[in-house]
C-alpha positions in Angstrom: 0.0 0.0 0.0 1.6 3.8 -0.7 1.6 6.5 1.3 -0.6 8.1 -0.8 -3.2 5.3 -0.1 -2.6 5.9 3.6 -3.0 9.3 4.0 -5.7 9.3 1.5 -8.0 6.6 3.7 -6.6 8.6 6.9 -8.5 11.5 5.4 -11.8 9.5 4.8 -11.6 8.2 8.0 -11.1 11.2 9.8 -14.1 13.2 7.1 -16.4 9.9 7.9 -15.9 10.3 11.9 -16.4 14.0 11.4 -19.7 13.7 9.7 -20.7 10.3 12.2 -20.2 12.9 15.3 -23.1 15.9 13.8 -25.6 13.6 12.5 -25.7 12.6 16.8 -24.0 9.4 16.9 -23.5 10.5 20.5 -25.8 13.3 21.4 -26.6 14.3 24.8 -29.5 16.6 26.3 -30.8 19.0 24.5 -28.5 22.3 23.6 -27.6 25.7 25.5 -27.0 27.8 22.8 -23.5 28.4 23.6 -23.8 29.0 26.9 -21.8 31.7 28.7 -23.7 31.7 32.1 -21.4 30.1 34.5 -22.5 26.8 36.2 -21.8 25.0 39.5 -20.2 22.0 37.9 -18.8 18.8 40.3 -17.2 16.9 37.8 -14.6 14.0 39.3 -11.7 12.8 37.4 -12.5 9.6 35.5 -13.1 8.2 32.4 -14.3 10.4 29.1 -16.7 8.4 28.8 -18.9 9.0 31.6 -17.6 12.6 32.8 -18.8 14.3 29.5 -22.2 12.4 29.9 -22.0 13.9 33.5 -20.6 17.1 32.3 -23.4 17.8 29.8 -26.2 16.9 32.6 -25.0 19.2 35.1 -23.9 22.3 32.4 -27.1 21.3 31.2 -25.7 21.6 27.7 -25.2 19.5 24.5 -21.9 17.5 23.4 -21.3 15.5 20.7 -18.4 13.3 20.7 -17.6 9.8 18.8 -17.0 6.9 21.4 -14.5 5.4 19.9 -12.1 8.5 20.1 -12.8 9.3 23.9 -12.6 5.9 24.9 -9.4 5.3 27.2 -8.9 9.1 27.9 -9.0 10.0 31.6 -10.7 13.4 32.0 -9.4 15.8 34.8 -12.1 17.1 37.6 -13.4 20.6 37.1 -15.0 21.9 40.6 -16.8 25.3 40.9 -18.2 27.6 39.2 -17.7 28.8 35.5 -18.7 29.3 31.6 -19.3 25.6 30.3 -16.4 26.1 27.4 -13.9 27.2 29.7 -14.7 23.9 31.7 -14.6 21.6 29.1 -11.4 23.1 27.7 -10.0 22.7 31.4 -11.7 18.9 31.6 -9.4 17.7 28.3 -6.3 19.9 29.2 -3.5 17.6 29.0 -5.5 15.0 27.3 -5.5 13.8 23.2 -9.1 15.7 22.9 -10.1 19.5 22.3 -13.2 20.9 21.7 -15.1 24.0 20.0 -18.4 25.1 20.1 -20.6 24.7 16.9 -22.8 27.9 16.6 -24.8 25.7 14.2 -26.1 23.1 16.3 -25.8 25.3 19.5 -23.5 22.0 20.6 -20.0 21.9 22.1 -18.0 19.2 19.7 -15.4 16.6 21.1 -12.2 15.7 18.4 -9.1 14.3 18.6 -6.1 16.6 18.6 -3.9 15.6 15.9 -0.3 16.1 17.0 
């Protein structure tokens, strides 16, 4: 196989995941449209996994992330009070994943950082 074949399929792969995350493969709760009132969040450390779910539930917001890429990440614990980007940027600090707010969809997205 070339590397052309490689990086092309990479490319799918990563388009195909891409489009897999907005048509809701993982959507949870309904959306805050971008949401800059600050929340009391309790969010332990733990696996992505389940402290996203958790982390969408108590920001009362909506983030869409593929399970295959969060799987295995260990999030970091966010206690207190603030804007629900700013926590989920501080969450996956250190960690493979970033995320960005789509305006669109009114839904904070979950990718993989490429490095």
């Amino acid at each position: 196989m070339s590397l052309a074949s490689v990086v092309g399929m990479r490319a799918n792969l990563r388009t195909a995941a891409f489009r897999l995350v907005f048509v809701g493969l993982c959507t949870l709760l309904l959306a805050g449209c971008g949401v800059k009132e600050e929340r009391s969040l309790n969010i332990p450390q733990g696996s992505a996994t389940l402290t996203l779910r958790e982390f969408a539930r108590q920001a009362d917001v909506e983030i869409l992330f593929d399970l295959q890429i969060v799987r295995g990440v260990e999030t970091n614990a966010v206690n207190g009070k603030y804007e629900p980007g700013s926590a989920l940027r501080m969450m996956l600090e250190d960690t493979r994943l970033g995320v960005d707010f789509e305006k669109e969809s009114g839904a904070y997205a979950v990718y993989r950082k490429e490095f």
